[in-house]
LOZALUM-364807 format. One line per field, with one value per residue: residue number from 1; residue in one letter; z negated, x negated, y of N, C-alpha, C in turn. Coordinates in steps of 0.1 Angstrom, whole numbers, plus 5000, padded with zeros to 4 digits. Example, Ala and Ser with C-alpha at 12.3 -4.5 7.8 and 13.67 -1.06 7.14 Angstrom:
<nodes>
num: (1  2)
residu: (A  S)
n_pz: (4922  4929)
n_px: (4868  4872)
n_py: (4943  4978)
ca_pz: (4922  4929)
ca_px: (4877  4863)
ca_py: (4955  4989)
c_pz: (4922  4921)
c_px: (4868  4871)
c_py: (4967  5000)
</nodes>
This chain:
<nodes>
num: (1  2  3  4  5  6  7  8  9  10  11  12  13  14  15  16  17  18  19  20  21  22  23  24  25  26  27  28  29  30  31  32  33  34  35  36  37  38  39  40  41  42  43  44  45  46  47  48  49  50  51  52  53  54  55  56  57  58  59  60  61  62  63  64  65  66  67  68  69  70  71  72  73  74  75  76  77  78  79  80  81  82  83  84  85  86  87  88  89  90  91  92  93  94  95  96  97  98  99  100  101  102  103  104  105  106  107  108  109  110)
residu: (X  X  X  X  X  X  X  X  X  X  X  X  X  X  X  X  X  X  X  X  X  X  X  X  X  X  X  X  X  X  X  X  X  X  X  X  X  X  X  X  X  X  X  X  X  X  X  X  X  X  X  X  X  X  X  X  X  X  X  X  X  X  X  X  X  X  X  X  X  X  X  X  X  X  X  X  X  X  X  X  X  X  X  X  X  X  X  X  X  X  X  X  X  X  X  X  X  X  X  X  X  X  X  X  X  X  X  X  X  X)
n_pz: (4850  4829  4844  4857  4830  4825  4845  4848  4822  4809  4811  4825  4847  4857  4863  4891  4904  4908  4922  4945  4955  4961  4985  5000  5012  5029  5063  5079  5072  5071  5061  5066  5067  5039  5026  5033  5029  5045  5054  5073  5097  5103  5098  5069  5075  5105  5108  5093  5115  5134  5119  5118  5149  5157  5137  5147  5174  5191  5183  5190  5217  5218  5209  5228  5247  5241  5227  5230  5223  5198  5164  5145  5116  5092  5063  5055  5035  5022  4999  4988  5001  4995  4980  4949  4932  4951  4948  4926  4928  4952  4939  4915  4930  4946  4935  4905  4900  4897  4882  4858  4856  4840  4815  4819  4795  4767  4768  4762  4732  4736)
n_px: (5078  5074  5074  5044  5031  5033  5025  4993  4989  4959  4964  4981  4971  4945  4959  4975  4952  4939  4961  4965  4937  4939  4958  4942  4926  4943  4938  4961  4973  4967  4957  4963  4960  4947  4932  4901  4868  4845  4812  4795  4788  4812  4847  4864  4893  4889  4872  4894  4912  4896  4893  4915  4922  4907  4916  4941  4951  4930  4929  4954  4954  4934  4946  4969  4960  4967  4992  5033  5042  5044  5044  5049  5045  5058  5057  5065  5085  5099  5105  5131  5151  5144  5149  5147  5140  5126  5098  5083  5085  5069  5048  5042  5049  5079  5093  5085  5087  5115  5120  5113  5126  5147  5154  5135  5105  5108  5110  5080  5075  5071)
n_py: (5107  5090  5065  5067  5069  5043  5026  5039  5027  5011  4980  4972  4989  4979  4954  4961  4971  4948  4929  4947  4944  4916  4918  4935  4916  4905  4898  4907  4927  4959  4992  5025  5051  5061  5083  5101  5104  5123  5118  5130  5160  5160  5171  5160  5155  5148  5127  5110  5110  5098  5071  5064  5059  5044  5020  5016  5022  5019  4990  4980  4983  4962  4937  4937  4923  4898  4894  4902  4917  4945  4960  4986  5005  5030  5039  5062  5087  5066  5065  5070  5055  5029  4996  4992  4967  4951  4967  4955  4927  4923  4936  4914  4891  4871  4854  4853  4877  4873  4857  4867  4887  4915  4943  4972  4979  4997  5037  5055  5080  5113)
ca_pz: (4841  4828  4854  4856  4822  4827  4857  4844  4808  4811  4810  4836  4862  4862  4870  4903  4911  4913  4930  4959  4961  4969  4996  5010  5017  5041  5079  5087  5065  5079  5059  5080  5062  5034  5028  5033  5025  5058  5052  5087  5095  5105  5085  5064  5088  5116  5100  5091  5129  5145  5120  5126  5164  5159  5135  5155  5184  5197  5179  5193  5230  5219  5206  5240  5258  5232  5224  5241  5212  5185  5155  5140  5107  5086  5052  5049  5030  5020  4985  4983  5002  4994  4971  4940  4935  4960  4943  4919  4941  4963  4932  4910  4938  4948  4927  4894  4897  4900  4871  4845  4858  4829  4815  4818  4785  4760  4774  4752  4724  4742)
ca_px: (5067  5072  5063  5031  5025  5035  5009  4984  4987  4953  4961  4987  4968  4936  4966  4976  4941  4937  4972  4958  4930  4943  4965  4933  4922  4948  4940  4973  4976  4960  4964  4950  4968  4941  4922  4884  4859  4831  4801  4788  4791  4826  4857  4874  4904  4885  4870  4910  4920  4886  4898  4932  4923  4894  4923  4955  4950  4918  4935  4970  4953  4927  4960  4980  4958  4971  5005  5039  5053  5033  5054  5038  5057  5055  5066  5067  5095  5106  5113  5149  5158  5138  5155  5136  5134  5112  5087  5083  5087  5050  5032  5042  5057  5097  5095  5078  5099  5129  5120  5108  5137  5148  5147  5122  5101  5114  5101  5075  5076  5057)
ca_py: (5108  5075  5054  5075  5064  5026  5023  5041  5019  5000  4968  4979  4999  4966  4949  4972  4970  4935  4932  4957  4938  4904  4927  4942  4904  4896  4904  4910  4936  4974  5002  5034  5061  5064  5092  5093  5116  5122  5117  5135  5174  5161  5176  5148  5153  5143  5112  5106  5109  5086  5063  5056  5057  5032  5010  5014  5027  5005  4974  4979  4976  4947  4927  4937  4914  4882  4894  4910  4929  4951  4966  4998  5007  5039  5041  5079  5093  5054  5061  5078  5046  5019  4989  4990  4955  4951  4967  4940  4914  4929  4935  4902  4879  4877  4839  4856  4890  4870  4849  4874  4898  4919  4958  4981  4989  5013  5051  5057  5090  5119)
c_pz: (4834  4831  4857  4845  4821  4835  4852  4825  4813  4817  4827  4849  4865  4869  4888  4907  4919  4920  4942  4964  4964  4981  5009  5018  5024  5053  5083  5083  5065  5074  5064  5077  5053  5033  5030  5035  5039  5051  5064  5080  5102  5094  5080  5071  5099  5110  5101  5105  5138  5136  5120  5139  5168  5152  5139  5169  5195  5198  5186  5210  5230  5220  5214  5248  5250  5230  5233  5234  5207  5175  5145  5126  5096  5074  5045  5043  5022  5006  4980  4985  4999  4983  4959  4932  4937  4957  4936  4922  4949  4949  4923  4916  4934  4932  4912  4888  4893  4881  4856  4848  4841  4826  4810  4798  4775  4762  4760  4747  4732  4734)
c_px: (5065  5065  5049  5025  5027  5025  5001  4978  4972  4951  4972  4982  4953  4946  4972  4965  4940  4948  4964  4944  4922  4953  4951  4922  4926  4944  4950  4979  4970  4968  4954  4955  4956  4931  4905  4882  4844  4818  4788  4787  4805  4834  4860  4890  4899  4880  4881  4911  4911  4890  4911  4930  4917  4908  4932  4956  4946  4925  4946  4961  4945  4940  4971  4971  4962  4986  5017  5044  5041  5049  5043  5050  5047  5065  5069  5081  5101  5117  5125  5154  5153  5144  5144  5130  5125  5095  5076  5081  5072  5044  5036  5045  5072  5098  5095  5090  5113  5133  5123  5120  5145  5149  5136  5119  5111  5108  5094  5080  5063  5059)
c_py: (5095  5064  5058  5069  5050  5020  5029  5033  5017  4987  4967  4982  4985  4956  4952  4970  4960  4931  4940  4949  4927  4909  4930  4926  4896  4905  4906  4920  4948  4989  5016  5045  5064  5073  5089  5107  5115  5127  5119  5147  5172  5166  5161  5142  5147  5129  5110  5096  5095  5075  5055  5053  5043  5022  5008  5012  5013  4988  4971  4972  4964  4938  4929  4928  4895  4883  4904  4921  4934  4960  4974  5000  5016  5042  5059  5081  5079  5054  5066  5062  5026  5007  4985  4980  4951  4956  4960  4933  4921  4929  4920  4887  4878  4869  4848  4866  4885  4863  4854  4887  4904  4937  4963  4978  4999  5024  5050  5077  5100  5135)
</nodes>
């Protein structure tokens, strides 16, 4: 509940924004998991599925006629094992994180 309240601060969560979207500005970067709402007489599932097919699928065979490998990667479940470091290091940079390294906040009084 904490971290809930730490990202969602304000000054906090404009931050995360803008983070995500200097992310959403690299091409090399495809995220195709995100929900979406249809705007046909399609379900919202279905929109889901045509777009992942159209972003993975499609793309994986355009970029088999350029390359020999492809590497697909699915963060489901990640966070039991994930090094939490790393967190830090993606939203502030490794350099930054590394610099300003330190403890959390005191929890706030709820």
């Amino acid at each position: 509940m904490y971290l809930v309240h730490l990202i969602t601060d304000t000054d906090n969560w404009e931050f995360l924004q803008n983070r995500f979207a200097e992310f959403r500005k690299n091409p090399k970067i495809i995220c195709s998991s995100l929900p979406v709402i249809s705007n046909t007489k399609e379900s919202d599932k279905a929109e889901l599925i045509k777009k992942w097919w159209r972003e993975i699928e499609l793309q994986s065979i355009e970029q088999a006629l350029y390359y020999n490998h492809v590497i697909h990667t699915d963060i489901t479940d990640c966070y039991g094992a994930i090094y939490t470091h790393s967190i830090s290091w993606a939203i502030h940079t490794k350099k930054t994180a590394k610099e300003k390294r330190g403890p959390i906040l005191s929890a706030p009084a709820f």
